[in-house]
PyMOL CGO cylinders between C-alpha atoms (Angstrom):
from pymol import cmd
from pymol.cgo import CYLINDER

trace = [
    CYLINDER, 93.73, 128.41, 111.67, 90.34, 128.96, 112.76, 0.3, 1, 1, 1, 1, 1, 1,
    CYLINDER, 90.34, 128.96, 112.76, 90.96, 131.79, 116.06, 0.3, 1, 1, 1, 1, 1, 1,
    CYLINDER, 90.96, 131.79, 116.06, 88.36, 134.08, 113.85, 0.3, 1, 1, 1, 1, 1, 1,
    CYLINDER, 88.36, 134.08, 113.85, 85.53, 132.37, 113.55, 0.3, 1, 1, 1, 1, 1, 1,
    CYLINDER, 85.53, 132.37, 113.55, 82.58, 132.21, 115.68, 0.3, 1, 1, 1, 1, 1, 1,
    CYLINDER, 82.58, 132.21, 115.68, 82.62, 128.91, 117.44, 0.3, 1, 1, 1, 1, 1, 1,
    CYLINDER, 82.62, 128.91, 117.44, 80.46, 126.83, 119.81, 0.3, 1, 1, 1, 1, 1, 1,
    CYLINDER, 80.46, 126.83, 119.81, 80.86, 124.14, 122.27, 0.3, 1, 1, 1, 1, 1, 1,
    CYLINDER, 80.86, 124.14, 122.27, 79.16, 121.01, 121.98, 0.3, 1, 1, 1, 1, 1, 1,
    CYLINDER, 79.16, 121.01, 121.98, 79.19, 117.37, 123.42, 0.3, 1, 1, 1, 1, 1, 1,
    CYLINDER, 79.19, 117.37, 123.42, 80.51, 114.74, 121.26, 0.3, 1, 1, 1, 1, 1, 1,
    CYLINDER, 80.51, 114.74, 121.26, 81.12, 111.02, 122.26, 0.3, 1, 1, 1, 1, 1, 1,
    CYLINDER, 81.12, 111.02, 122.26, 83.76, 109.42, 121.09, 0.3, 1, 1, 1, 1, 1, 1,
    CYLINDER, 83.76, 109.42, 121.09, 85.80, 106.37, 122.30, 0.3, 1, 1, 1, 1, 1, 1,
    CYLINDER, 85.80, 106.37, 122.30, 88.48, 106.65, 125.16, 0.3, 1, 1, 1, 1, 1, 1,
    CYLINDER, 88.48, 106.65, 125.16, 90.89, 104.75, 123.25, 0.3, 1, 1, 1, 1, 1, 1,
    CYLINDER, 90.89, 104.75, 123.25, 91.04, 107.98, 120.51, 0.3, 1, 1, 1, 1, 1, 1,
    CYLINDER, 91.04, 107.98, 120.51, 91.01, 110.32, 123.10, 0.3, 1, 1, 1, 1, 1, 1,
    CYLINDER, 91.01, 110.32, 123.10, 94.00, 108.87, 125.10, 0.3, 1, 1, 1, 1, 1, 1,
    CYLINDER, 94.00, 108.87, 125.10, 95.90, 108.84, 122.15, 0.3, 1, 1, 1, 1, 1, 1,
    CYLINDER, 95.90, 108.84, 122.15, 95.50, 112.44, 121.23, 0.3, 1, 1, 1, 1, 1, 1,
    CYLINDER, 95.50, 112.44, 121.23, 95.90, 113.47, 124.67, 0.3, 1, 1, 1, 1, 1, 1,
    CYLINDER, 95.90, 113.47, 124.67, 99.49, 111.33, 123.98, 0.3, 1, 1, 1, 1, 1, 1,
    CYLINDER, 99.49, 111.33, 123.98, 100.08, 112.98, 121.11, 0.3, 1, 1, 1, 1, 1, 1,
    CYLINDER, 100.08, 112.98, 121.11, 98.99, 116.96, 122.99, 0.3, 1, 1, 1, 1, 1, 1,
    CYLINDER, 98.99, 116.96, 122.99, 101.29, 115.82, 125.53, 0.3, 1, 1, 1, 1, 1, 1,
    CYLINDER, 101.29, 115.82, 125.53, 104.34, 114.46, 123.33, 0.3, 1, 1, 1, 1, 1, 1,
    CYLINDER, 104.34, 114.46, 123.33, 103.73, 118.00, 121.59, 0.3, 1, 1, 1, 1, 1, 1,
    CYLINDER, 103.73, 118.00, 121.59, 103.36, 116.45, 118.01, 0.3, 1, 1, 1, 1, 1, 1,
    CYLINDER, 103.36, 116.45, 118.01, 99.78, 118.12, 117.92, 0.3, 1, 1, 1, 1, 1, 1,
    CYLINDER, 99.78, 118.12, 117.92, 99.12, 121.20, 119.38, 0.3, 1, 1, 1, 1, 1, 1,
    CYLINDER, 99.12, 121.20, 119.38, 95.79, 120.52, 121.44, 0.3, 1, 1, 1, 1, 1, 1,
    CYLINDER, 95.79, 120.52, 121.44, 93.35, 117.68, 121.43, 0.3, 1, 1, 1, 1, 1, 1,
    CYLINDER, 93.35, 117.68, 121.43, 90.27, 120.41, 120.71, 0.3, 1, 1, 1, 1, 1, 1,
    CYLINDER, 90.27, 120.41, 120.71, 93.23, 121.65, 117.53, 0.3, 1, 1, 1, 1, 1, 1,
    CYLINDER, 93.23, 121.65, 117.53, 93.06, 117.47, 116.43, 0.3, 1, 1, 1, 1, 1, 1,
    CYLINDER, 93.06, 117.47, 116.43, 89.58, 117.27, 116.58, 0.3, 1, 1, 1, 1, 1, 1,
    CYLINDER, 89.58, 117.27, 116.58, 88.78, 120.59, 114.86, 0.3, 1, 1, 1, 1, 1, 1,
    CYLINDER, 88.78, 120.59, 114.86, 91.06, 119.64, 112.16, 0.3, 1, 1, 1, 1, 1, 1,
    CYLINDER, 91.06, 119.64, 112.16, 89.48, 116.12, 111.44, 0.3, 1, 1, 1, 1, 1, 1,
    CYLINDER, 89.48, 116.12, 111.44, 86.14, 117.76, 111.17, 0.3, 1, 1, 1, 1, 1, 1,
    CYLINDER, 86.14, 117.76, 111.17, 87.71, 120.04, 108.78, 0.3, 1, 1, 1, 1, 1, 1,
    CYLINDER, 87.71, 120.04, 108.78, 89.15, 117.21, 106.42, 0.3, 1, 1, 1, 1, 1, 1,
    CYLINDER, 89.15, 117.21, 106.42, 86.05, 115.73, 106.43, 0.3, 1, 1, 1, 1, 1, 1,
    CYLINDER, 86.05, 115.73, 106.43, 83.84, 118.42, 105.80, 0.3, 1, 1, 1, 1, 1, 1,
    CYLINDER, 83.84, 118.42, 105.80, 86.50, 119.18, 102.78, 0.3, 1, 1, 1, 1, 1, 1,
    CYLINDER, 86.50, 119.18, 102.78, 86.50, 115.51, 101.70, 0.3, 1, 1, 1, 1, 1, 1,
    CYLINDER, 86.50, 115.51, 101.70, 82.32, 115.71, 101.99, 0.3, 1, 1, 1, 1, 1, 1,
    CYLINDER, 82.32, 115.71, 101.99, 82.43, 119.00, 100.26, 0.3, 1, 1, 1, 1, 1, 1,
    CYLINDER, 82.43, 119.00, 100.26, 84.37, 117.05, 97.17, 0.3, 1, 1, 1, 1, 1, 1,
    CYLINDER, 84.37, 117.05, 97.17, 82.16, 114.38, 97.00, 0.3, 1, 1, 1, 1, 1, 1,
    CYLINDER, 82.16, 114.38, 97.00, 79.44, 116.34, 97.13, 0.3, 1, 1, 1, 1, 1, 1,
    CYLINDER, 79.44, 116.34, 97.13, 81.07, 118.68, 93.82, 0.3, 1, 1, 1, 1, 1, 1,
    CYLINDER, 81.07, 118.68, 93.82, 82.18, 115.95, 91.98, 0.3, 1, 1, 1, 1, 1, 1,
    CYLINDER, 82.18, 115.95, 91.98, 78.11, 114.40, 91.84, 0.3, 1, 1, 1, 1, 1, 1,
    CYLINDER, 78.11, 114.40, 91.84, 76.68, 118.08, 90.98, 0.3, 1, 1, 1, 1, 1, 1,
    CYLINDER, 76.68, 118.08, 90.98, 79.59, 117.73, 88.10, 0.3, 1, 1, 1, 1, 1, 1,
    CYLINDER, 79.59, 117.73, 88.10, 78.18, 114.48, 87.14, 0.3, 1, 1, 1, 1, 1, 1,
    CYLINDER, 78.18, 114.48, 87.14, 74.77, 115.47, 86.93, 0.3, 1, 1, 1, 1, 1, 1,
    CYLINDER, 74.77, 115.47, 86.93, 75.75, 118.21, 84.91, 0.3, 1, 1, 1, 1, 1, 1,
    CYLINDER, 75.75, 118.21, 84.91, 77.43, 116.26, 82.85, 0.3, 1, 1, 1, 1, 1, 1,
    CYLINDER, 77.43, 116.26, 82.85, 73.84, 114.77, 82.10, 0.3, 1, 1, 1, 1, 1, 1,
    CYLINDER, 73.84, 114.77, 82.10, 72.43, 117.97, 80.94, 0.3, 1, 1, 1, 1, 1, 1,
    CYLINDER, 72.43, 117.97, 80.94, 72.39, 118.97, 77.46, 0.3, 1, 1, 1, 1, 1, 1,
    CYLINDER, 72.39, 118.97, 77.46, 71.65, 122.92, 78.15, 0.3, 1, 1, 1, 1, 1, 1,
    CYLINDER, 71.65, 122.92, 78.15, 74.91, 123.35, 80.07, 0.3, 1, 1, 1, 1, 1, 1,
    CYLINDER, 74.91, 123.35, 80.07, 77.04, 120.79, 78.20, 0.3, 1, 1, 1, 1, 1, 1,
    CYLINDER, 77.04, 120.79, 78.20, 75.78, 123.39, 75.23, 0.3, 1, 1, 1, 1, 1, 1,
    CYLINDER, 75.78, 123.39, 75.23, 76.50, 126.47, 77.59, 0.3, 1, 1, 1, 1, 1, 1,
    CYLINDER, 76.50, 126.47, 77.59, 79.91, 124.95, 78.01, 0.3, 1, 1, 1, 1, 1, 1,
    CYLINDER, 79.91, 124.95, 78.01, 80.80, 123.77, 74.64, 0.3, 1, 1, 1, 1, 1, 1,
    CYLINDER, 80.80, 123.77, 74.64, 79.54, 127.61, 73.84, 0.3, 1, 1, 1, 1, 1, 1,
    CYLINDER, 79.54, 127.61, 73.84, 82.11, 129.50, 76.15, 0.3, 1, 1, 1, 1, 1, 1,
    CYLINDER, 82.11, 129.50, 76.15, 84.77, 127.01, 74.91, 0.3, 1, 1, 1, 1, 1, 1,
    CYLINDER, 84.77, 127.01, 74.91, 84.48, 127.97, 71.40, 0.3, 1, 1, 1, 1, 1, 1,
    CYLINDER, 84.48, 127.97, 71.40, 84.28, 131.83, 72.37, 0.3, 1, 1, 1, 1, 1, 1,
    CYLINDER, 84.28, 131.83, 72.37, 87.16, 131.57, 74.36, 0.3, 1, 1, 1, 1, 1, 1,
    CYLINDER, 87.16, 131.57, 74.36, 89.02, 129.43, 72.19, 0.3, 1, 1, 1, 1, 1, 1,
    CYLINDER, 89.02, 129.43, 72.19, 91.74, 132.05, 70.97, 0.3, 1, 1, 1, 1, 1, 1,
    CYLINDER, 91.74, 132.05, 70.97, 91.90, 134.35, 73.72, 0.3, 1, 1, 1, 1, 1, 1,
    CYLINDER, 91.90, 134.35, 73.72, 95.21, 133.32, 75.16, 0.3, 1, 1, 1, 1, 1, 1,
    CYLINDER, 95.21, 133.32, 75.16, 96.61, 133.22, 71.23, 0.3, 1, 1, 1, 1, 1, 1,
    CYLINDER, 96.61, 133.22, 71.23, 96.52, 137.20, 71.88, 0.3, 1, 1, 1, 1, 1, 1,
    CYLINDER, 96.52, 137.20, 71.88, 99.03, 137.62, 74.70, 0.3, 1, 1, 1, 1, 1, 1,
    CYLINDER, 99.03, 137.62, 74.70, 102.70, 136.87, 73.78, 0.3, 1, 1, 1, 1, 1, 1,
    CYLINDER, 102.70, 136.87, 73.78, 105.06, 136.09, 76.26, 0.3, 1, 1, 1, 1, 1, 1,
    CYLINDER, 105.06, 136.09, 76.26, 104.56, 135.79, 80.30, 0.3, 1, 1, 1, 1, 1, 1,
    CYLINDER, 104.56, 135.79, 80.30, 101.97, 138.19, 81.41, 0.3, 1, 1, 1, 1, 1, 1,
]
cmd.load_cgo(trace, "trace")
């Protein structure tokens, strides 16, 4: 998943109860590593803070009357464009 990138080590603290269990789970082989567990919650939640942080720039722009026009604009251009292909393309 993520063997490309540049990465860094860093010290995190985080309860011993969590890390027993994914060390249960590493060892039980239902996740691959407890680093691959971690790295992959800090993914989802970078993902789920990523959505949030969409979905308010969407409702701000919601707000604004120059892009709602820009919007409504491309709409209306593009209105009839897939009208001109017949069939599967």
């Amino acid at each position: 998943m993520m063997n490309s990138i540049e990465t860094t080590r860093i010290t995190a603290t985080l309860p011993v109860s969590f890390i027993d269990e994914l060390k249960a789970l590493a060892n039980s082989k239902q996740i691959p590593s407890v680093n691959f567990a971690i790295r992959q919650a800090v993914d989802d939640y970078l993902a789920q803070a990523r959505r949030k942080q969409y979905d308010a720039m969407m409702k701000e722009a919601a707000r604004d009357e120059a892009f709602i026009s820009r919007t409504s604009k491309c709409d209306e251009d593009f209105a009839f464009a897939d009208g001109e292909v017949q069939g599967e393309w």
